[in-house]
C-alpha positions as CSV (number, residue, x, y, z in Angstrom):
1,X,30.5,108.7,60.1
2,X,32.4,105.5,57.7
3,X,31.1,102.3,58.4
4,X,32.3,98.7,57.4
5,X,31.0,97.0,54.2
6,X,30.9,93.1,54.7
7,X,30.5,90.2,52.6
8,X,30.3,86.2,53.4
9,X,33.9,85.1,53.5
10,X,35.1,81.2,54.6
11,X,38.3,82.5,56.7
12,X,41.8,80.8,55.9
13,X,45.2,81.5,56.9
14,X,46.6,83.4,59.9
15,X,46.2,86.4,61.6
16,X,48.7,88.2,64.4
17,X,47.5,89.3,67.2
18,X,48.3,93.0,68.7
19,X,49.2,93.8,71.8
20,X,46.5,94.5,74.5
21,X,44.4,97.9,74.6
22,X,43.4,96.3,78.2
23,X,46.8,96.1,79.2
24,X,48.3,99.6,77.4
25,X,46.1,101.5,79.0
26,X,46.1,101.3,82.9
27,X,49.7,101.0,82.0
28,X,50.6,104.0,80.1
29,X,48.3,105.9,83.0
30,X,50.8,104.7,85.8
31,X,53.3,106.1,83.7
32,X,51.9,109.4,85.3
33,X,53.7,107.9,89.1
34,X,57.5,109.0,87.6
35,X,59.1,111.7,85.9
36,X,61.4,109.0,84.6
37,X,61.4,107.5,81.2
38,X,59.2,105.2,80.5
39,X,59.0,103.0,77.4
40,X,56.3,100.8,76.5
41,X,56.2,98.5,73.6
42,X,53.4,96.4,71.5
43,X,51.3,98.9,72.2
44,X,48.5,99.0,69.4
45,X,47.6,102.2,67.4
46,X,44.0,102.3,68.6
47,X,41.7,105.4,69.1
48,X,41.4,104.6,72.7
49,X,45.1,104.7,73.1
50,X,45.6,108.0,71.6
51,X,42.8,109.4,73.6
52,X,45.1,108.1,76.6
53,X,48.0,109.3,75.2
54,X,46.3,113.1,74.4
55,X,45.8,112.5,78.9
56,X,49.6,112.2,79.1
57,X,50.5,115.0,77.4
58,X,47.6,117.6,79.0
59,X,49.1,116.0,82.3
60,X,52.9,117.9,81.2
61,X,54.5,114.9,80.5
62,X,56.2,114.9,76.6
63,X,54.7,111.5,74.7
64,X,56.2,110.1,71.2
65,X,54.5,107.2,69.9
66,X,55.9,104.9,66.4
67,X,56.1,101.5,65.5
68,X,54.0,100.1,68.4
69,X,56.5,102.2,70.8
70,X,55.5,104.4,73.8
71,X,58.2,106.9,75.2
72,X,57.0,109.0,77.7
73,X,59.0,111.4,79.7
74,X,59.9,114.8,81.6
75,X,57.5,116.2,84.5
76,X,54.0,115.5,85.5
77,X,52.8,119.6,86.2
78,X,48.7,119.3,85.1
79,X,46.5,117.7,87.1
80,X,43.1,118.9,85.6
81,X,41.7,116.8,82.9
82,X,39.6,118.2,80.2
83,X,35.8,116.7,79.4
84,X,36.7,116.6,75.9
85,X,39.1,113.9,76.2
86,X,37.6,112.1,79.3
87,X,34.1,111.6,78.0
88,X,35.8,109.5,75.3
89,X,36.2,106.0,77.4
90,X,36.1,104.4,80.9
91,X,39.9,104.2,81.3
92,X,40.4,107.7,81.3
93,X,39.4,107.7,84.7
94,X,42.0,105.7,86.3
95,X,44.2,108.6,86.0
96,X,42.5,110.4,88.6
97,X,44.4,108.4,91.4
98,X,47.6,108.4,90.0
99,X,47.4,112.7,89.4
100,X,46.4,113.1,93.3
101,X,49.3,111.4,94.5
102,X,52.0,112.9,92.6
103,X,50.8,116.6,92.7
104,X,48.7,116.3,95.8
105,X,45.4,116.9,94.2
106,X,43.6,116.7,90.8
107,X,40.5,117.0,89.1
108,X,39.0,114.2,86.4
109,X,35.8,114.4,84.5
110,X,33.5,111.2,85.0
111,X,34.1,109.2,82.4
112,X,32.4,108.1,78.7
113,X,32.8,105.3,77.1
114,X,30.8,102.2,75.7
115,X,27.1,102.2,76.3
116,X,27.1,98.4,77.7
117,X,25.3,99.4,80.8
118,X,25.4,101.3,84.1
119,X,28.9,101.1,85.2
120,X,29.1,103.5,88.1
121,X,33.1,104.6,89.3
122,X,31.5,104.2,93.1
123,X,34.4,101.1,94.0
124,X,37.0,104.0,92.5
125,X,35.9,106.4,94.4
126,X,35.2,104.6,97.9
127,X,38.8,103.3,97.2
128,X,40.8,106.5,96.4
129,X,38.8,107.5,100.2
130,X,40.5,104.6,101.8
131,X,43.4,105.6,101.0
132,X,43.3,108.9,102.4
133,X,42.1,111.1,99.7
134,X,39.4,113.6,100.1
135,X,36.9,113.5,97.0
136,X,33.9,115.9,96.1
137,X,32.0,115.4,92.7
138,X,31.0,118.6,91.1
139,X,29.6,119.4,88.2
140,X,30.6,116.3,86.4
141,X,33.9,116.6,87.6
142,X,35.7,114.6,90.3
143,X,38.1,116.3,92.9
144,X,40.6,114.2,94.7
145,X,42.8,115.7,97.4
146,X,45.2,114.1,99.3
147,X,45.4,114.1,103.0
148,X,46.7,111.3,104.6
149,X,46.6,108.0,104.2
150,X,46.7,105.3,107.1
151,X,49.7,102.5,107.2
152,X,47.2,99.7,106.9
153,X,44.6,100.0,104.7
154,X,42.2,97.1,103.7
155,X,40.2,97.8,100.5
156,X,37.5,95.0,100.4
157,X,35.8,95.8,96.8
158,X,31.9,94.4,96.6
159,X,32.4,93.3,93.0
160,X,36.3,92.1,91.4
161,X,35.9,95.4,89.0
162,X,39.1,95.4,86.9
163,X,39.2,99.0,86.5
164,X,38.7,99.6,90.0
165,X,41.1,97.2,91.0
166,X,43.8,98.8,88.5
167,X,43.0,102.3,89.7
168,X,43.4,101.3,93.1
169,X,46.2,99.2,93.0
170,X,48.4,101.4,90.9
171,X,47.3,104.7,93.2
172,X,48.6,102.7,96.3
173,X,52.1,102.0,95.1
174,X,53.4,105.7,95.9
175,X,51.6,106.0,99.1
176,X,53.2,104.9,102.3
177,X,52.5,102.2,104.3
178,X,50.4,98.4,103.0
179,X,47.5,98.4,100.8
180,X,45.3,95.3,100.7
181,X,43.0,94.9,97.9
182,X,40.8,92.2,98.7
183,X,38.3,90.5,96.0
184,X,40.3,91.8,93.4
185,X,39.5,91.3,89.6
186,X,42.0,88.5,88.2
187,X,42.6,89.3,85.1
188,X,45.6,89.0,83.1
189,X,46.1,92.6,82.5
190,X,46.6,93.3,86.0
191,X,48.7,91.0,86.4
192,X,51.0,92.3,83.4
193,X,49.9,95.7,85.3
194,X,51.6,94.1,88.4
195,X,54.7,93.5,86.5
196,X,55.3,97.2,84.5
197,X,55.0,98.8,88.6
198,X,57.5,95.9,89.9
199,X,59.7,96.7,86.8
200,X,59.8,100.2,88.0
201,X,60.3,99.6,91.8
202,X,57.0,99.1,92.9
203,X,56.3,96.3,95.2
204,X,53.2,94.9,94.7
205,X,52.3,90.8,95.2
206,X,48.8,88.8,94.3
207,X,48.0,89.9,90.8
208,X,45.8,86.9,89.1
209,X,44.6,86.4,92.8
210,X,42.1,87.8,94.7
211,X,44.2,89.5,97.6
212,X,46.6,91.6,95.9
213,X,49.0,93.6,98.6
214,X,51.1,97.1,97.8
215,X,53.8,98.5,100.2
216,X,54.2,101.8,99.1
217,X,57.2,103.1,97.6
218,X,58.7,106.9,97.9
219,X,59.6,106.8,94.2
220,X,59.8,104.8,91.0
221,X,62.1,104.5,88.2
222,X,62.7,104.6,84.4
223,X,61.3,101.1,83.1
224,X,61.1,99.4,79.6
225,X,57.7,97.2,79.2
226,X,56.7,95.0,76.5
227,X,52.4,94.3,76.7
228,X,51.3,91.0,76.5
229,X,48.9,90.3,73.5
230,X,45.1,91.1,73.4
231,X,43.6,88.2,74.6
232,X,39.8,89.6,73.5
233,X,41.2,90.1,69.9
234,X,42.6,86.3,69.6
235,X,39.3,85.6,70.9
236,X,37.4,87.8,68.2
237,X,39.6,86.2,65.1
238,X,39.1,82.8,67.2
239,X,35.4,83.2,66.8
240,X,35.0,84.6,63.1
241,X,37.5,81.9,61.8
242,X,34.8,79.3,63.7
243,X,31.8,80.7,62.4
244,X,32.8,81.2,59.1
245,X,33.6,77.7,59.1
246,X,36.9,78.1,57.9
247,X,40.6,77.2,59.4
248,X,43.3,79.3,60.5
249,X,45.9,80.2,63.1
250,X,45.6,82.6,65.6
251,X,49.7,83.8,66.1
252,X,51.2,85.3,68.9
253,X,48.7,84.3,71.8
254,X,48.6,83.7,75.1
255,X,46.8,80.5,75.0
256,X,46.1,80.5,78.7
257,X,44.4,83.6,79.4
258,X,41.1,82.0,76.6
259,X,41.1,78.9,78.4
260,X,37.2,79.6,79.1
261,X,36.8,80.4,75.2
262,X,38.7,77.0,74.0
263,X,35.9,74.9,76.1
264,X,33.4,76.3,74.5
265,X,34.1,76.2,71.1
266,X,35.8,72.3,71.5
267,X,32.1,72.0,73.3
268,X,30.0,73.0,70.4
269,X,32.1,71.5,67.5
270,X,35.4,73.3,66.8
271,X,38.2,71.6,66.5
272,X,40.8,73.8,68.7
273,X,44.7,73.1,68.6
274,X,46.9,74.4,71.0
275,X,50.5,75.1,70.4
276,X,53.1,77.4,72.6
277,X,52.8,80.9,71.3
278,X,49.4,80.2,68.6
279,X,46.1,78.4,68.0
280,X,44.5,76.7,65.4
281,X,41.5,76.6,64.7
282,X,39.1,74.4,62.6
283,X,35.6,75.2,62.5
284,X,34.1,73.1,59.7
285,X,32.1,70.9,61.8
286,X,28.5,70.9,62.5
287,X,28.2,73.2,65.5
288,X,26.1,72.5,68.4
289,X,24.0,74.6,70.9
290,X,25.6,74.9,75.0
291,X,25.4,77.2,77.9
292,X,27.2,79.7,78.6
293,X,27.5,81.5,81.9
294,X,29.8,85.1,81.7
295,X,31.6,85.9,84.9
296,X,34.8,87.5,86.2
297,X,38.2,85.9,84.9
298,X,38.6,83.4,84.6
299,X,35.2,82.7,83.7
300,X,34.0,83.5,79.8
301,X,35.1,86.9,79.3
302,X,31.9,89.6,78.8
303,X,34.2,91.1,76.0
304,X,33.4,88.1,73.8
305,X,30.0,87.8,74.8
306,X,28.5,89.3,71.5
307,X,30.8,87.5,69.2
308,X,30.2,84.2,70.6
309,X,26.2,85.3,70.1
310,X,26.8,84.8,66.6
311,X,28.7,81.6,66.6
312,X,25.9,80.2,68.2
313,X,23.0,82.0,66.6
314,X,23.8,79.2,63.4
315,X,24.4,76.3,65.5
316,X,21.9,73.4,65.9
317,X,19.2,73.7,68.9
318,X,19.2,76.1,71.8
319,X,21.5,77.6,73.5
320,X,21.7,80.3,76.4
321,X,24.2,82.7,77.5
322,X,23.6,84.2,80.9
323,X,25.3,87.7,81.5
324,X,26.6,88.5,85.1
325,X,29.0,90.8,85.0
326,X,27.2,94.1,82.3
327,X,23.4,92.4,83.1
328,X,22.7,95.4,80.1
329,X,25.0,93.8,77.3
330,X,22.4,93.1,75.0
331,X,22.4,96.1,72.8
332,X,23.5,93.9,70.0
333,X,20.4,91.4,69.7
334,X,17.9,93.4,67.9
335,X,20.9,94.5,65.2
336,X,21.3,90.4,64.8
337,X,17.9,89.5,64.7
338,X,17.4,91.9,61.8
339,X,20.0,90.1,60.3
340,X,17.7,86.8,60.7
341,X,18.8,85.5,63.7
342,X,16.3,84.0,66.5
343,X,17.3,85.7,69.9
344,X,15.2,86.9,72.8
345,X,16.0,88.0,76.4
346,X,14.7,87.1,79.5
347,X,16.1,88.2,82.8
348,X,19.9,88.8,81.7
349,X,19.8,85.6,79.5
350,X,19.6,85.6,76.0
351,X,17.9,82.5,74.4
352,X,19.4,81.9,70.6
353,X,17.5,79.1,68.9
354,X,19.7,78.1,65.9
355,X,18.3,79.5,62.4
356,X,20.0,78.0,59.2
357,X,21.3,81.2,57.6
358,X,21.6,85.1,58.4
359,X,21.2,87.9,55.7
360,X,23.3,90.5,55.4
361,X,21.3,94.0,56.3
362,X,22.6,97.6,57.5
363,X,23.4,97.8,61.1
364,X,24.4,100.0,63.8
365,X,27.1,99.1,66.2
366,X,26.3,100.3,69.7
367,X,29.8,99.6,71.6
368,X,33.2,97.9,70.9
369,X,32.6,94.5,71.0
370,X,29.0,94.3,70.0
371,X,30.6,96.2,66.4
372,X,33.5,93.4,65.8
373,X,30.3,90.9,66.6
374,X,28.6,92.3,63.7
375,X,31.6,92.2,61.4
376,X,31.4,88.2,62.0
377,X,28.3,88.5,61.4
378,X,28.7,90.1,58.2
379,X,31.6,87.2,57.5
380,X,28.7,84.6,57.6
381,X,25.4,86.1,56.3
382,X,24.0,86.0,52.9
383,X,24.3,89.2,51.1
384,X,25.8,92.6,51.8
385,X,26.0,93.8,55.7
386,X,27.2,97.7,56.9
387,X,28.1,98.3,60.1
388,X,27.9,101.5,61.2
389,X,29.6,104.0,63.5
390,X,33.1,102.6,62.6
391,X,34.7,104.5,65.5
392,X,33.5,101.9,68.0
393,X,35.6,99.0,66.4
394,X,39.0,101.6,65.7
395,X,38.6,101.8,69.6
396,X,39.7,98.5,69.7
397,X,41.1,96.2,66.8
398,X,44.1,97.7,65.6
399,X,44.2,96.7,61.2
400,X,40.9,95.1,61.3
401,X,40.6,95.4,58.2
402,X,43.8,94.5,57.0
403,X,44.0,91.4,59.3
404,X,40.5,90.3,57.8
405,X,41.5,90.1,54.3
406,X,44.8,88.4,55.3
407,X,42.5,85.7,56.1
408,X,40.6,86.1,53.1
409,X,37.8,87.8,54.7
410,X,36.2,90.4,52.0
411,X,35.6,93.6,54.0
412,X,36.4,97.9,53.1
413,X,35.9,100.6,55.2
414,X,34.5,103.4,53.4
415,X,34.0,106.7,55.1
């Protein structure tokens, strides 16, 4: 298992952003609706999106992947899904849906992925029922059938989970008859989501609201997609550029979609200048202590929960940051408070008194973001840091490395 060796850096320059893992992936499984050709670009070269590109191809459909290009084609014929790949992330399962309704049933492991928490695939599952499929979990596994769906369905989800919401929403678009999703997640990536199924003949209106309303569709067509960038990985290079107190650009953004994330760090005492397709960022102030409250989009994003831990784990006085939507995301404290920091939790809030310094120390990281945390905190501590089980972070930053000395960050990966 390699791990990431990390020294204290002062961040300059710019850094380009990928496109969005959060948006590939419930893309590329709706791909699995159509027989046609589908091409996706700015897609990054991430471990999670081969893992959902190995799903294509087990499903029958022929995949080729270069230069940030998807091209998927020929028949759907598989609708069994094997553990191996399954167990290796959340988003595998949102191909369950998608499986049933072209070849009438199929069968999908329950899923794996980052240890943030209990994150049960209950709203998924209660979903696919409304809309007329017959489910039985099995050994792990998760049967879907199709029988019949009504022409009215209203899908009223107790929490707006994202990957519900994209499982659901994508499912309904073959199906006859209208689909209401109601207290849908908001995200951007559904929104883009919402555009790829339009692109291919789908007709489905609300995304970025909380009603989002499908009429099914007997077929969909060959489509060309570009993703839109990775909002959580602006945010991430955002943050370590702040923290190390250093200046740089964040290039080809969505400026919008951090709008939570620009408050915050104007709040505290970054300066933040927004242009139309990048962001720069000065973080040589003094940086002060806030509150910070993580909810739904378009609230502060839970992704950057860990990473803006650090920021504020060197800023003057106290500050709080209140978790609501993975009340377990908190794996990362005890790895930063060996590296100095003062943290401690309390009912789903962590309290992070300011120290002066952290020290660099060998660490483990326990899921995606809490890793590219660490790495900032690496960027800023005294000393040498090692971050450990590397895999988490090629999950999601594509050329982290590469990208972090291009802002003359000093970082290796060493296996």
């Amino acid at each position: 298992m390699g791990f990431f060796r990390v020294k204290k850096s002062i961040l300059s320059g710019s850094v380009k952003i990928s496109g969005a893992k959060n948006a590939a992936l419930p893309i590329l499984a709706a791909s699995l609706l159509t027989d046609q050709e589908i091409i996706v670009s700015n897609v990054p070269d991430l471990l999670d999106i081969q893992t959902m590109l190995c799903i294509i191809r087990e499903s029958g459909r022929n995949v080729e992947f270069e230069n940030g290009v998807v091209k998927i084609s020929s028949n759907v014929t598989n609708g069994t899904i094997s553990y191996e790949l399954v167990r290796k992330m959340r988003a595998s399962f949102n191909v369950l849906g998608p499986l049933a309704a072209v070849l009438g049933q199929a069968k999908v492991a329950l899923p794996g992925g980052c240890a943030i928490g209990v994150r049960p695939v209950d709203f998924h599952i209660e979903g696919l029922k409304k809309l007329g499929f017959d489910i039985e979990i099995e050994h792990g596994e998760v049967w879907a059938k199709f029988r019949k769906k009504e022409d009215e369905v209203v899908i009223s989800l107790p929490f707006p989970s994202v990957g519900a919401t994209e499982h659901l929403m994508t499912t309904a678009t073959i199906l006859n008859g209208t689909t209401i999703i109601e207290n849908a997640a908001m995200e951007p990536e559904i929104e883009d989501l919402q555009k790829f199924l339009n692109k291919m003949g789908a007709k489905v209106n609300g995304a970025g609201t909380k009603t989002i309303v499908i009429e099914g569709v007997s077929s969909l067509r060959s489509v060309n997609h570009e993703v839109i960038p990775d909002r959580i990985e602006a945010g991430t290079y955002a943050i370590a550029i702040a923290a190390s107190r250093g200046k740089g650009y964040i290039e080809k953004v969505i400026s919008s979609h951090l709008d939570a994330l620009w408050d915050v760090l104007k709040n505290t005492g970054t300066k933040v200048e927004i242009y139309e397709d990048k962001v720069f960022i000065d973080g040589t102030g003094k940086k002060k202590s806030t509150k910070i409250n993580i909810l739904p989009y378009p609230g502060f994003p839970t992704d950057l929960q860990p990473q803006i831990m650090v920021y504020l784990s060197v800023a003057n006085g106290t500050s709080t940051i209140s978790e609501n939507v993975f009340k377990n995301r908190f794996l990362h404290v005890d790895e930063l408070v060996r590296m100095g920091a003062d943290i401690y939790l309390t009912n789903g809030t962590a309290i992070i008194n300011g120290v002066k310094k952290l020290s660099g120390a060998k660490v483990e990281g326990t899921d995606l973001r809490a890793s590219a945390a660490l790495v900032i905190a690496g960027l800023i501590a005294e000393g040498i840091t090692e971050v450990y089980n590397d895999f988490h972070i090629l999950r999601g930053y594509e050329s982290i490395v590469e990208k972090i000395r291009g802002l003359n960050g000093k970082i290796e990966h060493l296996e």
